[in-house]
VEXPASE-896929 format. One line per field, with one value per residue (C-alpha): x, y negated, z; residue number from 1. Coordinates in steps of 0.001 Angstrom, whole numbers, always signed. Layout:
BEGIN
c1 = X ... $
c2 = Y ... $
c3 = Z ... $
i = NUM ... $
This chain:
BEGIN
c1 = +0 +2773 +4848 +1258 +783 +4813 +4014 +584 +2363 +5305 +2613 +920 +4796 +3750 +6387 +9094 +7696 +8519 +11847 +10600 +13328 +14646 +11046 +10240 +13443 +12755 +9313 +10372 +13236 +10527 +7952 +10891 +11334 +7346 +7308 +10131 +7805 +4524 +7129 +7761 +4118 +3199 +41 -500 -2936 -187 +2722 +824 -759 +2959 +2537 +1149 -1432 +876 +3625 +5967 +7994 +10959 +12700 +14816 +14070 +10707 +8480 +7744 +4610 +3079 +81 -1251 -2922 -545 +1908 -1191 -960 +3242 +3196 +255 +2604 +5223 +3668 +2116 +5693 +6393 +9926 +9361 +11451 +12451 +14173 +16076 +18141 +18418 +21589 +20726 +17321 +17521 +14445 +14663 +14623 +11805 +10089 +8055 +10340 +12790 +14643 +16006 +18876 +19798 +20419 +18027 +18258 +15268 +14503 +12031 +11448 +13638 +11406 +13338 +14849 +11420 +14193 +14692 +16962 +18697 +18753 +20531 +21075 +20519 +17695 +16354 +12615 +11708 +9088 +6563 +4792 +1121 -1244 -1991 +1429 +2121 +5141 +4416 +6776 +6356 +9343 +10804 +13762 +15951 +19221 +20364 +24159 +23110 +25183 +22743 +21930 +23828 +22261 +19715 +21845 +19774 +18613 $
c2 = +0 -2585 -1585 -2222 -5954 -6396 -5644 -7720 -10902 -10853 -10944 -13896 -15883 -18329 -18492 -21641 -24604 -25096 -27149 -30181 -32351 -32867 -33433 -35562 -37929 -37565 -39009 -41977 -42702 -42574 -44718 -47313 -47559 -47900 -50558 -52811 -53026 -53821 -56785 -58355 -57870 -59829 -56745 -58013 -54866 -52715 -54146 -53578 -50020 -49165 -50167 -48179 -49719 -50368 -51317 -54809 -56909 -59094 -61246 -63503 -67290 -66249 -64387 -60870 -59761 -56769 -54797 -54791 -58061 -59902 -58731 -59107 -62974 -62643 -60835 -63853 -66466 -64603 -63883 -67415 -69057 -69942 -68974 -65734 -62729 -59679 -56905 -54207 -51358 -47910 -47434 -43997 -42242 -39483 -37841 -36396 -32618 -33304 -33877 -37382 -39962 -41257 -44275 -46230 -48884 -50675 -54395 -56968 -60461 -62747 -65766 -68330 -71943 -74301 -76212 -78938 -79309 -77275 -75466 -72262 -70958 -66942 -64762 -61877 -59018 -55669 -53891 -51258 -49462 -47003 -44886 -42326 -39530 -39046 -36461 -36497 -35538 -39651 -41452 -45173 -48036 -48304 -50888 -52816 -55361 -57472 -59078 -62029 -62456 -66588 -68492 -69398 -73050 -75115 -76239 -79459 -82176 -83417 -87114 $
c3 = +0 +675 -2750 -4245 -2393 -3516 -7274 -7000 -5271 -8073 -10456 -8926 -9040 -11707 -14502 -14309 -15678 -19736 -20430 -22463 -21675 -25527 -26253 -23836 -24835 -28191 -27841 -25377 -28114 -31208 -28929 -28296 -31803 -32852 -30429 -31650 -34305 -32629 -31400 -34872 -35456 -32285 -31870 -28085 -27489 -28925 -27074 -23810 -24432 -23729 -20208 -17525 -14877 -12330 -14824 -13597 -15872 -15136 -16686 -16786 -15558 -15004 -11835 -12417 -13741 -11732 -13680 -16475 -16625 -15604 -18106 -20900 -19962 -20262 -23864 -24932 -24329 -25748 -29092 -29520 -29506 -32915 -33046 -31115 -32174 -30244 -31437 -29196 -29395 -27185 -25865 -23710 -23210 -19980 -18650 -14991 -14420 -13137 -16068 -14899 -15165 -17642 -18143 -21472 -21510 -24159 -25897 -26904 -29135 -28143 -29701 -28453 -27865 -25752 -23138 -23653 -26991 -28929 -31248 -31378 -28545 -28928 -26040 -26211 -23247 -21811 -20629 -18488 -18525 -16811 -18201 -15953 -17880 -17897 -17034 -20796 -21455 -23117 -21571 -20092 -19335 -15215 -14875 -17844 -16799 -18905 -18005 -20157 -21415 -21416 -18878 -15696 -15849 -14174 -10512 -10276 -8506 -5065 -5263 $
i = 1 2 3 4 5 6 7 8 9 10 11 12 13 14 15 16 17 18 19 20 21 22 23 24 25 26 27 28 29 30 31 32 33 34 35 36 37 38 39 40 41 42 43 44 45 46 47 48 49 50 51 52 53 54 55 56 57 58 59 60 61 62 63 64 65 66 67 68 69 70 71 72 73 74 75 76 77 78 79 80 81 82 83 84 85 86 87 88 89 90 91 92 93 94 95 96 97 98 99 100 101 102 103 104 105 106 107 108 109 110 111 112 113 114 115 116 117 118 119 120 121 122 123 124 125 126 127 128 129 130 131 132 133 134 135 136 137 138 139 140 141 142 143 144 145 146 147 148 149 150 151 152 153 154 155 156 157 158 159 $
């Protein structure tokens, strides 16, 4: 009777999870490069479909945006600059062993409006997104940072 419960029990062991690690980087690395192009298209809805819920943005010179509305509000005043242009690059995809979070770094060239002068101004920098995967199996940015190579601005003198 125990040999039997043994044989039943190994049966019930469920099998070790399915290795989808080169998928799953494969398919963060293809959506990276789908949405470099919703960028140059300024598709707002597109650009944020990317982003979980509970996603937060930062960067640089301006406060993070934390969920998705807030970042809807941060990609609208992107896309209606005139001069806006993003494009990036991935550097490195990695997805964790445990299968539900990856990251991407990589470079970025930004162009926007100057506040002050109204001409075009080029930013150009690294990034970092972290991306959570979903019960549907579709990978989401969570956390998307960017780090500008533009020197910081110089201090505002006291009065």
């Amino acid at each position: 009777m125990l040999a039997t419960l043994l044989l039943v029990g190994a049966a019930c062991t469920p099998p070790p999870p399915h290795d989808t690690h080169d998928a799953d980087v494969r398919t963060i690395a293809e959506g990276e490069a789908l949405w470099v192009g919703h960028w140059s298209t300024r598709d707002a809805e597109r650009i944020l479909a990317r982003y979980a819920e509970d996603a937060t943005v930062m960067t640089p010179n301006m406060a993070p945006a934390f969920g998705r509305e807030a970042i809807r509000e941060l990609v609208k005043q992107f896309v209606r600059d005139g001069n806006f242009a993003l494009t990036f690059e991935v550097a490195r995809v990695e997805v964790a062993r445990s299968g539900d979070l990856g990251y991407v770094q990589g470079s970025y060239t930004l162009v926007t409006t100057g506040l002050a002068t109204k001409k075009p101004v080029t930013d150009r920098g690294t990034y970092l997104r972290v991306y959570r995967k979903q019960l549907d199996g579709s990978w989401k940015v969570l956390h998307d940072m960017r780090a500008s190579n533009l020197p910081a601005a110089p201090p505002a003198t006291g009065q």
